[in-house]
N, C-alpha and C positions, 0 to 999 in steps of 0.2 A: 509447336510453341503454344504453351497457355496463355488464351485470348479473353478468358473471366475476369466479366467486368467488376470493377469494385470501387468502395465509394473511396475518392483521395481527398486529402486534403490540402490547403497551400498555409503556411506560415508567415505572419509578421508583426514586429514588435513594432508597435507607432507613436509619434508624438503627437500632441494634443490638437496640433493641427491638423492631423489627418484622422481622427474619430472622434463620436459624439460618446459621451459620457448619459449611461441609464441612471446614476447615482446610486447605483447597488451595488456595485467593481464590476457591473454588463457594459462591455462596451462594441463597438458599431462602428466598423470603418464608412467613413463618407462616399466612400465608391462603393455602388449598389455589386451586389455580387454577378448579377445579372450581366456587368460590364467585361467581365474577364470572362477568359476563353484558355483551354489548355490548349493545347498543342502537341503532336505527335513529331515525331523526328524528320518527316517530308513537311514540317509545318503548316498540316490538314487538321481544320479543327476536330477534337476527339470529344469534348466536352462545356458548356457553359458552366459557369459559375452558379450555382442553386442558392448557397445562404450563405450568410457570415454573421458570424457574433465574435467577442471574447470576452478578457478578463483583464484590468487594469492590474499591474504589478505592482507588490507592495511595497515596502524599504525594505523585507529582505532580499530585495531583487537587485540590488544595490546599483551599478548605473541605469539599469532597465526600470528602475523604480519609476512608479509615474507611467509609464507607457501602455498603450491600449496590446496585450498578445492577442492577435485575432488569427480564425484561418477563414478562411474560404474553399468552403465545400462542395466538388463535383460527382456526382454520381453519374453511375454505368461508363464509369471509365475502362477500355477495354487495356487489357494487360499484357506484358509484353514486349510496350517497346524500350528501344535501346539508351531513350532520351525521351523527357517531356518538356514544353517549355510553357511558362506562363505567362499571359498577356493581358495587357486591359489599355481602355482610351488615352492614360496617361502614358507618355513617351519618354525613358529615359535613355539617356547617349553613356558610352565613353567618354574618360581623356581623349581620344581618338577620331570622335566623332561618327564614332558606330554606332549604331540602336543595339542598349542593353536589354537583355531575355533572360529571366529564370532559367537556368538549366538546370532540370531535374532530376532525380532518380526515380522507379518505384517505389523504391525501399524512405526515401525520401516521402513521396505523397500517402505511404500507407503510416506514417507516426503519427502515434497517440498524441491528444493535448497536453497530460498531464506530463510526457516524455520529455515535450518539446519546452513546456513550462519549466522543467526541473532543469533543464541545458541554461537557464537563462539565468539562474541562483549565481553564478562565476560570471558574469558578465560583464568585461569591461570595455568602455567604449575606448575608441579609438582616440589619439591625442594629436 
């Protein structure tokens, strides 16, 4: 199994409460990157969170219009597993009352910004 480390990224599109606005369309989630942590499939940490920035979405972003796309970047993440999962101090549940986890792909942590940006042009929220 290929164990080469490489850098992932995590994706999320945010409302205005949850990043600061640079006034350039840079924007900055309020959770320091430092906070999150990946996860391996025995959910042993693999990696910390290094940086984050992104980019406010414009109106042709149509419901994602307004929102900060940011990712969150870990390097020397080793390759490989089967599952990643992402975490940070913030706790979200289920309808169920289970603690919700990113679950991840590889192929998932290795997309481009520009990828993940152009996914979000068809965007419609939820009603």
């Amino acid at each position: 199994m290929d164990r080469t480390p490489f850098v992932a990224r995590t994706y999320v599109a945010a409302g205005t409460a949850h990043f600061s606005d640079e006034g350039d369309g840079v924007c900055r989630p309020k959770e320091s990157a430092g906070k999150r942590k990946l996860l391996g499939e025995d959910k042993r940490v693999l990696a910390t969170g290094w940086g984050s920035q992104g980019q406010i979405l414009s109106s042709r972003y149509g419901d994602a219009a307004g929102k900060c796309l940011y990712y969150t970047e870990y390097r020397d993440v080793p390759a490989g597993e089967d599952t990643y999962y992402e975490v940070g101090e913030e706790k979200f549940y289920t309808s169920d009352g289970d603690r919700f986890e990113s679950k991840l792909t590889e192929s998932d942590l290795r997309r481009h910004f520009d990828e993940v940006k152009k996914s979000y042009l068809h965007f419609k929220a939820p009603r």
